[in-house]
MDAnalysis code that builds the backbone (N, CA, C; Angstrom):
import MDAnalysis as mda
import numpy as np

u = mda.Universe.empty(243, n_residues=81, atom_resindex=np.repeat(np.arange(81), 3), trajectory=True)
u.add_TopologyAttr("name", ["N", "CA", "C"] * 81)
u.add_TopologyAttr("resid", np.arange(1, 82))
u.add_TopologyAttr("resname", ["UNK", "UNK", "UNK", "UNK", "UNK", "UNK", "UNK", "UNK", "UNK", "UNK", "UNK", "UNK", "UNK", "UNK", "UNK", "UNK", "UNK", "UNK", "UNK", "UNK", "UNK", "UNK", "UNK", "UNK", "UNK", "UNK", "UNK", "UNK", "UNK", "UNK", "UNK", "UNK", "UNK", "UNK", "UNK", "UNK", "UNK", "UNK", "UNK", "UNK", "UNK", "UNK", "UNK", "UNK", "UNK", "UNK", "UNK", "UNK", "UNK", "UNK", "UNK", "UNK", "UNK", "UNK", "UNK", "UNK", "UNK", "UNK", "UNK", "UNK", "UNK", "UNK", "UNK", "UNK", "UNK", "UNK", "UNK", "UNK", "UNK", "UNK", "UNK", "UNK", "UNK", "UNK", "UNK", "UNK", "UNK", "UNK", "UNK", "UNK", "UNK"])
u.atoms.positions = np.array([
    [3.096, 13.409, -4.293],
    [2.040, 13.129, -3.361],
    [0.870, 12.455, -4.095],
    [0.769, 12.563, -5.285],
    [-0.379, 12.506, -6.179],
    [-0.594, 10.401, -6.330],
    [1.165, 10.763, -6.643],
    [0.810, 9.038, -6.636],
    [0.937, 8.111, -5.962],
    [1.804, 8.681, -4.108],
    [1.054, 8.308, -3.531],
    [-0.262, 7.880, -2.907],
    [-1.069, 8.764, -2.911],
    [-2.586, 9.013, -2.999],
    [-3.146, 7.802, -3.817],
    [-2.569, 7.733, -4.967],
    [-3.419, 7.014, -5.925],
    [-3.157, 5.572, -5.891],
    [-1.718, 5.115, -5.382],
    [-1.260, 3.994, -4.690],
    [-1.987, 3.417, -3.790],
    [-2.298, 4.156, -3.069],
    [-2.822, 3.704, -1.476],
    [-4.225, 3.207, -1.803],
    [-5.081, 4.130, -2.698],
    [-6.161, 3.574, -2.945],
    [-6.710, 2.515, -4.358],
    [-5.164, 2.269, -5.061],
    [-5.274, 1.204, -5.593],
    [-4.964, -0.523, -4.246],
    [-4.072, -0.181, -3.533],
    [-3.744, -1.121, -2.831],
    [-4.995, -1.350, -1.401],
    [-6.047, -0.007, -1.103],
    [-7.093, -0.460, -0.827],
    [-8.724, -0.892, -1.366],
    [-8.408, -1.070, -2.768],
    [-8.996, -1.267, -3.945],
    [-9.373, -3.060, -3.776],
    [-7.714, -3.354, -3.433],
    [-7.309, -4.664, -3.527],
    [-7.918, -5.457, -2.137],
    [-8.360, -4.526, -1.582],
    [-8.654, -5.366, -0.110],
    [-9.954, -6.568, -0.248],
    [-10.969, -6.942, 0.566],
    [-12.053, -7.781, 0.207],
    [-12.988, -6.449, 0.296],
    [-12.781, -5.532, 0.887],
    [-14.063, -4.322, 1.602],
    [-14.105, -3.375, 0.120],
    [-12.399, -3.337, -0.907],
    [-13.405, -2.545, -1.905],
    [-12.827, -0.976, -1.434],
    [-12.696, 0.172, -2.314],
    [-13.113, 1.289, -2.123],
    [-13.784, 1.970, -2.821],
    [-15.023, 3.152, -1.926],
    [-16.122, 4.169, -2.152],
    [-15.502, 5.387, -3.059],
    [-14.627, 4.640, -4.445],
    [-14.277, 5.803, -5.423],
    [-15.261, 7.130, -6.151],
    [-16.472, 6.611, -6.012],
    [-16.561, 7.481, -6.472],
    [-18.034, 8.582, -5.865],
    [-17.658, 7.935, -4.611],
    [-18.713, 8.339, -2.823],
    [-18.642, 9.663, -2.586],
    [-19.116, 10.784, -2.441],
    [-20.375, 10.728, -2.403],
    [-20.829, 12.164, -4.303],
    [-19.823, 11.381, -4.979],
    [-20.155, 12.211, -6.219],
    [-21.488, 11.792, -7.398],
    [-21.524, 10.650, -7.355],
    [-21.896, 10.221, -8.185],
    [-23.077, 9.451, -7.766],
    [-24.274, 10.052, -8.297],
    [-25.423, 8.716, -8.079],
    [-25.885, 8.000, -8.790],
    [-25.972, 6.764, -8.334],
    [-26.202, 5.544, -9.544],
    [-27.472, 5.144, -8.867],
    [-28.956, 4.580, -10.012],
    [-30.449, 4.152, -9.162],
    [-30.364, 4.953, -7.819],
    [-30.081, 6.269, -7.200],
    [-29.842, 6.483, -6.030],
    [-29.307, 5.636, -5.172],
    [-28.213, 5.076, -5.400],
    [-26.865, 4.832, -4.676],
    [-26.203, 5.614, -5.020],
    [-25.445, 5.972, -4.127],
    [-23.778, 6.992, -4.058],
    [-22.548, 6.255, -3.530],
    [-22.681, 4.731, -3.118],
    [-21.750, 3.941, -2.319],
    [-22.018, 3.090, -3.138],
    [-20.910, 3.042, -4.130],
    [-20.076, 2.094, -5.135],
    [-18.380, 1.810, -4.381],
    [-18.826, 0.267, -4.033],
    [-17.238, -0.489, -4.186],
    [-16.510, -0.664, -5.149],
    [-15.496, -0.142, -5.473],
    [-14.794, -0.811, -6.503],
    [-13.493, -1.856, -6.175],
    [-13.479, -3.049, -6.670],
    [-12.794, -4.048, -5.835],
    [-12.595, -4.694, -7.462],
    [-11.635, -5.246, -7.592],
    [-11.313, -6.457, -8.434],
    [-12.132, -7.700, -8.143],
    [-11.950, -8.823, -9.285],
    [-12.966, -9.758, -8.832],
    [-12.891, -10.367, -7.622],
    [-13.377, -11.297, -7.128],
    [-13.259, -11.491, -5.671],
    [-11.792, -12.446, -5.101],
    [-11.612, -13.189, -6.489],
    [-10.762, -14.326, -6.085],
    [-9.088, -13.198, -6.203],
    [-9.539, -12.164, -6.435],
    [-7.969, -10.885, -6.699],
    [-7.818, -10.458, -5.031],
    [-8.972, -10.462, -4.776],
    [-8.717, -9.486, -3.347],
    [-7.856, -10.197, -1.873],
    [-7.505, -9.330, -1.453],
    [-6.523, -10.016, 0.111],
    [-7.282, -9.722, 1.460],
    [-7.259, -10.564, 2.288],
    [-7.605, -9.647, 3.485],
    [-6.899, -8.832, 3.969],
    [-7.106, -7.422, 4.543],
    [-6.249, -6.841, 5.274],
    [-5.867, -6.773, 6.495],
    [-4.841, -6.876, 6.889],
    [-4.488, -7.673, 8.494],
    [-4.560, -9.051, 8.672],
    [-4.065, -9.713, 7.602],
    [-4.359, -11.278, 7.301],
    [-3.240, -11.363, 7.323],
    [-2.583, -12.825, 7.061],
    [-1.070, -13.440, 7.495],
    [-0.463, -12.939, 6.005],
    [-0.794, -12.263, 4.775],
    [0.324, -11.786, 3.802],
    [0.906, -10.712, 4.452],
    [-0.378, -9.717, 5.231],
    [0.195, -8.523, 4.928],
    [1.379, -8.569, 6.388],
    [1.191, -9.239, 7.406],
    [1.852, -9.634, 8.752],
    [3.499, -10.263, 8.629],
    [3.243, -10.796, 7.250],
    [4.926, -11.189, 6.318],
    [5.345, -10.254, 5.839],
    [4.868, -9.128, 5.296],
    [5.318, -8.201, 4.559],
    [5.532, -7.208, 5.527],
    [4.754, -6.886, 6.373],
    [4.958, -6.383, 7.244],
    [6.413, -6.727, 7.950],
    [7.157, -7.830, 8.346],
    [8.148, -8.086, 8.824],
    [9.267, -7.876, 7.839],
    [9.370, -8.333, 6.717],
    [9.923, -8.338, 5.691],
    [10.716, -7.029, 5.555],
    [9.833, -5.942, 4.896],
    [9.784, -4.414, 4.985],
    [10.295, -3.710, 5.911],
    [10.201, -4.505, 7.415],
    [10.699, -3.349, 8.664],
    [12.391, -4.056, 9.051],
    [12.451, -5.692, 8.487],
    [14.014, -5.472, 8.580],
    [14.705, -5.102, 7.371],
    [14.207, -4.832, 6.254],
    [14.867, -4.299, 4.933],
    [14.964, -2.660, 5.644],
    [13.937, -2.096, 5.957],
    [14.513, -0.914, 6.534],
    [15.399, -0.386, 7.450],
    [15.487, -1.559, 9.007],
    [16.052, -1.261, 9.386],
    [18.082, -1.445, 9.175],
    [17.383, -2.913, 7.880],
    [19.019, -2.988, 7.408],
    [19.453, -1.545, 6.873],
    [18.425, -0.492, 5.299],
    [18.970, 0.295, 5.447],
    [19.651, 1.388, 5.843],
    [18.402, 0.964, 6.844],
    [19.125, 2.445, 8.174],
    [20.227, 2.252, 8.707],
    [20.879, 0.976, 9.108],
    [22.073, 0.431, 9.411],
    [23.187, 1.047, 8.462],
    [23.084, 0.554, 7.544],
    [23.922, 1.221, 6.340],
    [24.445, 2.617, 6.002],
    [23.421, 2.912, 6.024],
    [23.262, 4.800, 6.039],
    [23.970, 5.662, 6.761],
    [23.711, 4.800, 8.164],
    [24.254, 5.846, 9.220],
    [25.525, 5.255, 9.469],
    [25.894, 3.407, 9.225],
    [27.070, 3.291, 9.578],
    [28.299, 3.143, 8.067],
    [27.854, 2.743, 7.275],
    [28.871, 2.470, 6.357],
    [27.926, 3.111, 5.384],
    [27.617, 4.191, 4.489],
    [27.268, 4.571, 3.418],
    [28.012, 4.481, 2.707],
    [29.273, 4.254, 2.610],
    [30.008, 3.984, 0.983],
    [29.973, 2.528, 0.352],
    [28.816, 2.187, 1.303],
    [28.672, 0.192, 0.992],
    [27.446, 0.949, -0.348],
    [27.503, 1.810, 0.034],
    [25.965, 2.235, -0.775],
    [26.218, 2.526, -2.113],
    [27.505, 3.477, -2.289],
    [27.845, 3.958, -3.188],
    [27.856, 5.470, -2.724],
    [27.431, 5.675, -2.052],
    [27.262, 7.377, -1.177],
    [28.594, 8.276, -1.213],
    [28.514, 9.815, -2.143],
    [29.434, 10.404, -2.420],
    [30.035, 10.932, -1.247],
    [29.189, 10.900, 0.069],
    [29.160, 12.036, 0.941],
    [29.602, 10.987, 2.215],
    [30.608, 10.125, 2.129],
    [31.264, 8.971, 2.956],
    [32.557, 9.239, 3.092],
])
């Protein structure tokens, strides 16, 4: 779970908006809302036309595996076929 967690907020790290890592612990000049974002030309929009490809990409790779799984698992290598 851990690195999930830590995934998610590296990959919303990557967005243009930045994430409030280290909100509301830490005060800097009295700010507590630090973005942390890579430089600007690193970042993606989110809900922009990459993630709308990947998005498609991802849901027929899944649903190919689900195909597989339930109909031919020994295409898989699956002991239990």
């Amino acid at each position: 779970m851990t690195v999930g967690v830590v995934a998610h907020l590296l990959g919303d790290a990557g967005t243009k908006m930045g994430v409030p890592l280290l909100a509301p612990l830490v005060s800097i000049n009295g700010k507590r809302w630090w973005d942390v974002a890579p430089p600007s030309l690193l970042r993606i929009k989110a809900s922009g036309v990459a993630d709308q490809v990947l998005l498609g990409v991802f849901t027929v790779a899944s649903l190919v595996l689900l195909y597989l799984v339930v109909v031919d698992p020994a295409s898989l290598g699956a002991s239990w076929a």
